[in-house]
Every structure is written in structure tokens, then in C-alpha cells.
N, C-alpha and C positions, 0 to 999 in steps of 0.2 A: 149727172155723175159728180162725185166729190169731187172739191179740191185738196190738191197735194202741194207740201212745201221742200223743194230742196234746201236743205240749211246749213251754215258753216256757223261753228262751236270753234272763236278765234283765241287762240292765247297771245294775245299781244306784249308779253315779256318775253316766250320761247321762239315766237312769229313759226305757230305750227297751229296746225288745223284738223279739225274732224268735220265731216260733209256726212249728213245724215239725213231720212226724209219722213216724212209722217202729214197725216191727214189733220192732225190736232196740234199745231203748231207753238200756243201757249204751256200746252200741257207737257210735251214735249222740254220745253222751254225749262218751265219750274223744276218738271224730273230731274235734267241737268245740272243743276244749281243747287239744286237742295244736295243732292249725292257730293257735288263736289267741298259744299261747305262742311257737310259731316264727313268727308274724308271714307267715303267708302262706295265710289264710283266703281263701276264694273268691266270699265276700260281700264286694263293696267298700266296704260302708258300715261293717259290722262292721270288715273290716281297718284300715281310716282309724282308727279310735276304740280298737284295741289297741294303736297306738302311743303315747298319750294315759291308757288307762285298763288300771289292774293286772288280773290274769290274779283276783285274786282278789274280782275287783267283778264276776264276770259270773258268775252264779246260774243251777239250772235246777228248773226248777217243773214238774208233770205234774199239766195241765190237764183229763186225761179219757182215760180206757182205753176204748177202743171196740173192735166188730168192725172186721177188717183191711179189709173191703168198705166200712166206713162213716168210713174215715177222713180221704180226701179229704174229701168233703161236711163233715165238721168243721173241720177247717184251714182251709178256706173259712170255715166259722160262727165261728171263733173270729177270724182276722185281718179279718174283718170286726166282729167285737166288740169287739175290742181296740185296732181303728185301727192296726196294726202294718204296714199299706200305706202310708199316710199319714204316721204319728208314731211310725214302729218302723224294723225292718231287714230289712222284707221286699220284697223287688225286685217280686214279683209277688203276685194277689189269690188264691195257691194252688190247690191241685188236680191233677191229673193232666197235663192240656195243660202243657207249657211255653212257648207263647205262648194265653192267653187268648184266644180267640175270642169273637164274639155270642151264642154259646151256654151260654157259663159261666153258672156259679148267680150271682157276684155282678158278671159284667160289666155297663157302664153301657150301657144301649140308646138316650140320647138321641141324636138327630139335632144334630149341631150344625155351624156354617159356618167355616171355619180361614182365615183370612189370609195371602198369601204377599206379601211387602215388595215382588214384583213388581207385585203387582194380582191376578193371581190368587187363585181360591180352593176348596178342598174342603169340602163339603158328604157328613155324613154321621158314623156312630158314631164313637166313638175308636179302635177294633179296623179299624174302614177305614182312618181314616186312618191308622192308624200301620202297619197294614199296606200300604197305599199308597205309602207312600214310607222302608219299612223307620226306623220312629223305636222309642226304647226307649218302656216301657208306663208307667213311673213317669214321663220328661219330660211326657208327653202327658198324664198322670194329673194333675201340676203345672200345665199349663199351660188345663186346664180348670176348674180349681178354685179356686172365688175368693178360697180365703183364704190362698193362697199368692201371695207377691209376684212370684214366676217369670211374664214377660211375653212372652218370646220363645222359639223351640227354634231354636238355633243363627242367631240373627238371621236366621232366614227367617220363621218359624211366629209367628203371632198370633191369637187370638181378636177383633182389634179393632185395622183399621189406625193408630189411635191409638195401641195399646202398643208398635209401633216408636218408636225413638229418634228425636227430628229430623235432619232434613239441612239442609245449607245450603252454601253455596259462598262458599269464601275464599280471599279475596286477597293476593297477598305486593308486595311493593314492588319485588320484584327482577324480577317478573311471574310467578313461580309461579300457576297457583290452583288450588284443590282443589274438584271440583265435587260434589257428592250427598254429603257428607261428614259424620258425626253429632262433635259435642264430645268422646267415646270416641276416638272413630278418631283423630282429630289427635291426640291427648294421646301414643297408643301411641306414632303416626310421630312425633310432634316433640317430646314431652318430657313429664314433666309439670309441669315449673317452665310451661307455657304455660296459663294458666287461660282457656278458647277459653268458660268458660259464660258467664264474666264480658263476652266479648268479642262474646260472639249477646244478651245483653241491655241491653248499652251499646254501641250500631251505629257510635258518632261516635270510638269510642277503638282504639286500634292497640296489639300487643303481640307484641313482637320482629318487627316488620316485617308483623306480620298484622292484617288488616282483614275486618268484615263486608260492611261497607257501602265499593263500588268509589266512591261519589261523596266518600267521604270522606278517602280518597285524596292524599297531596302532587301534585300537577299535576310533572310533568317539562316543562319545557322546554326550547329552544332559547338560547342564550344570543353575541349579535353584538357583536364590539368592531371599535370604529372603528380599530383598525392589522390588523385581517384575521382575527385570532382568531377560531374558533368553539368552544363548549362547549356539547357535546350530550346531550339526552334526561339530565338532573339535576334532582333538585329543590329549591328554593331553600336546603336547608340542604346541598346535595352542594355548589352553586355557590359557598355562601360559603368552606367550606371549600377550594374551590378556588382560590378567587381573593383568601381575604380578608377581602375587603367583607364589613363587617358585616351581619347579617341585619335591624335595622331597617333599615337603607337601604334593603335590597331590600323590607322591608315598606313603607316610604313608596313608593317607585317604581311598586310596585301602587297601593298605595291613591289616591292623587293622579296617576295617570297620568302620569309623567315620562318625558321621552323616554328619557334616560341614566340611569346612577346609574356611576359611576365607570369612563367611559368605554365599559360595556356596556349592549345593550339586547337584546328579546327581538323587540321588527320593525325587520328589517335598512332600513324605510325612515326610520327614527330616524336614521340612525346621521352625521354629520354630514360634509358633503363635503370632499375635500381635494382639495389641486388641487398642482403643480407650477409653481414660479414662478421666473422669469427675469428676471435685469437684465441691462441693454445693458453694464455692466459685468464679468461675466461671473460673477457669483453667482449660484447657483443652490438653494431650499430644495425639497427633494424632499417630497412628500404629508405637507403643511401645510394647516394651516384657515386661513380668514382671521384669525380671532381670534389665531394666533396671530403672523400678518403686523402686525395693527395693533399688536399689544403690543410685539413686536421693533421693528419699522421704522417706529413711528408714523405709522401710512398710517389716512386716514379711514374712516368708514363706508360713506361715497358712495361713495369712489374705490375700496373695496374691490369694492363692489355693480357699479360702473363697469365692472372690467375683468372679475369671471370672468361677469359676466350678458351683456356686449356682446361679450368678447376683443382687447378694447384695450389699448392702451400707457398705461401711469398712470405718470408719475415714475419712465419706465424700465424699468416693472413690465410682464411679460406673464405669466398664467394661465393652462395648462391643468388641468382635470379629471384626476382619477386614477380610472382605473377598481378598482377592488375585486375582488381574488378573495379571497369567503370563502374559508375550510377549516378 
């Protein structure tokens, strides 16, 4: 019967290993070398690290001459001796099968229960589940093994609905909101000058217009001026800009409950009556307030109250109401 070579394919810059076995252990050899010096090896982990490491940092070592029948079963003994599944360049835990089954020598036969970020979950070996929903054998291998920091397989798969990302739902000022959304995701779509960690741990702070927390929020209002103007759905720093007025004023206006603050209010039933006034003389002040009849025309309190409360004649004076159309 033939002989057979166990081989180790060493990288002595990364100090990581691929354990592989064959009857033609030259020819083997050359394949090796020549893929790697043209950069297009068929091991992805290996190709990744010949970009990175000289043709003359990868070493091969011959670990064991066996019968051709008993060489599988070594390549198995040995990348499990050497951890070259785990901490080398080997995709799979060796042998004949090219997908691992329950039945390998060093397949894992625990029962375990897998998480799906939907709620779901599967219960059962790793060679179920990853045959279950076609995953590769080294994610799955990563993602059950604790001393590897790999939490999720493709943002679906978990060991523990815990090692999903959080979600949370955020608000934009413009009314965007992003609902089930983890601090990842937003960074992708909106930038990473957006630091969204900073902004799920301090709920009361806003950044470029985003918010955690909806109660935290600038309030948009409505905004009524007494000559008909309306300014809509703003918030008190759109409004100043609009109009102006300074922002303490509009912070006093809140704070102290003032009806006005520079002619504008936010309850149109603030907003102070004008009336249309008539003299027998044939002057006419169109949608005026009293206040400013008595200042012009020095006309009293009483006699102002007199004529638009009753609709009498005061020194000539007649009063109508102006009716208001916001817009």
C-alpha cells in the first residue's frame, strides 16, 4: 500500500499553520508555493496573509508518514493537536467528507440552542444547524466558542439574545425616525462624524439634528401676529431666526407667561383686538388698537372702553371690530 504524508504549511511571520496530507508530497509541495507566489491560493485565509507575508516565510514540515488508508484519521489527529482549525489556516476539522457531518471523528456533538434577532431559535449540533441553514463550519465553530469575540453570524445568529447589538429608535428634528436601529447602522447611513453611542447614553443631548429621547425634543409651534401673519410648525430658534426676536424674549414669553412678545403669540386668543375707527369728520384709522387711538388722539380710557364695548359715538369717534383672517 502507498505512502501517505501529514504536512504542516508553516508561516513563520504569522506563526499559524495549515496541516494537510497527500500521497505525492513534492508535488503537493510545488502546488503550494507556486499558488502562493502568484497570489491566488484557494485558501482564503492563506491568500489574505501572502499579500502581507514573503514567499519565503512559509516553511513545510512533515509531521508523519503513514499508510495511504490511515491518513485521513491523522490530519484529523494532528489539526486537532495543533489547533490549526481554530488558530491556523485550516477552513475545516479534516478528513475525507468535505462538509463535516455528526459523524466525524472530531465533530462537536453538543446540543446547543442558536438565536435568531427575530425571536426564533434552533436547537441542536453545530453540523445541524449549519446545515440547516447552509452557514460555513468555521463561522459557526466561532460563534460557539467562547473565547472568540465573534457574537453574531451575519447579524442574524446568536448564542444569546444579548449578543445582538441594541436597537433603539431615533428621531430627527425634520421628523425623520429610524425605528429598531442599532448605533452601527446609523453611523453606516449617516456618517461617522455622528457619534449615535454618545447620543443612547446621554438621552437629553441632540447631534446634527438627532435625538434619543422624542420628549427632549425642541417643541414646534404655531406662531400668531396681531396684523394677520402666521408662522408655522417652527421651533423657537426657527422662529427667531425668522422674525428676529431675540431668543431670550421668547424664553421670557414662556417662562412668565406673556400674552405677546413682539407683536407675536402662540394662542391666537392673545392677540389684541383692532377695531376700525371713524370720525364725523371724515377720517378714518383702519385696524387699530385702542392704545394706539389714545396715544395719537388723546382719547381716554373710559371713552375708549365706552365706544368699542357699547358702539357709540365718543368725540366723533365710532368703533368697529376688525375681524382677523389668520394665514
Amino acid at each position: 500500500m502507498e505512502e501517505a504524508k501529514i504536512y504542516l504549511l508553516w508561516n513563520t511571520e504569522k506563526e499559524k499553520g495549515y496541516i494537510g496530507c497527500t500521497t505525492d508530497f513534492e508535488e503537493r509541495k510545488k502546488h503550494h508555493l507556486t499558488s502562493i507566489a502568484n497570489g491566488n491560493h484557494r485558501n482564503k485565509q492563506i491568500l489574505e496573509d501572502t499579500k502581507t507575508t514573503p514567499i519565503e516565510c512559509w516553511e513545510f514540515r512533515i509531521l508523519e508518514t503513514v499508510r495511504e488508508n490511515e491518513m485521513y484519521a491523522r490530519e484529523i489527529h494532528w489539526i486537532a493537536e495543533l489547533d490549526t482549525f481554530h488558530n491556523g489556516y485550516n477552513l475545516r476539522l479534516g478528513g475525507l467528507e468535505f462538509v463535516e457531518g455528526n459523524d466525524h471523528p472530531a465533530a462537536d456533538k453538543t446540543i446547543y440552542t442558536f438565536y435568531n434577532i427575530d425571536g426564533s431559535t434552533f436547537t441542536g449540533t453545530q453540523c445541524d444547524f449549519r446545515k440547516a441553514h447552509n452557514l460555513d463550519v468555521k463561522k459557526v465553530n466561532k460563534l460557539v466558542n467562547d473565547k472568540y469575540s465573534r457574537k453574531t453570524i451575519g447579524k442574524k445568529w446568536a448564542m444569546s439574545m444579548e449578543d445582538f447589538p441594541k436597537t433603539y429608535t431615533f428621531y430627527h428634528i425634520d421628523g425623520r425616525i429610524e425605528e429598531n436601529k442599532s448605533c452601527a447602522e446609523m453611523r453606516k447611513r449617516y456618517g461617522k462624524e455622528i457619534n449615535f453611542n454618545v447620543l443612547v447614553n446621554e438621552t437629553s443631548r441632540s447631534m446634527f439634528g438627532w435625538y434619543i429621547d422624542k420628549s427632549a425634543m425642541p417643541i414646534k409651534r404655531t406662531w400668531y401676529h396681531w396684523n394677520g401673519k402666521v408662522v408655522q410648525n417652527v421651533t423657537d430658534g426657527e422662529f427667531s431666526l425668522l422674525t428676529g426676536i431675540k431668543r431670550a424674549n421668547i424664553c421670557e414669553y414662556h417662562k412668565q407667561n406673556l400674552k405677546t412678545t413682539g407683536g407675536w403669540t402662540t394662542d391666537p386668543d392673545n392677540l389684541p383686538k383692532t377695531y376700525t375707527f371713524r370720525h364725523t369728520d371724515g377720517t378714518v384709522e383702519y385696524d387699530k388698537s385702542t392704545k394706539y387711538m389714545r396715544k395719537k388722539y388723546g382719547l381716554s380710557y373710559s371713552i375708549m372702553c365706552y365706544m368699542t364695548k357699547h358702539g357709540k359715538m365718543c368725540k366723533g369717534w365710532t368703533a368697529t371690530e376688525t375681524k382677523k383672517v389668520l394665514a
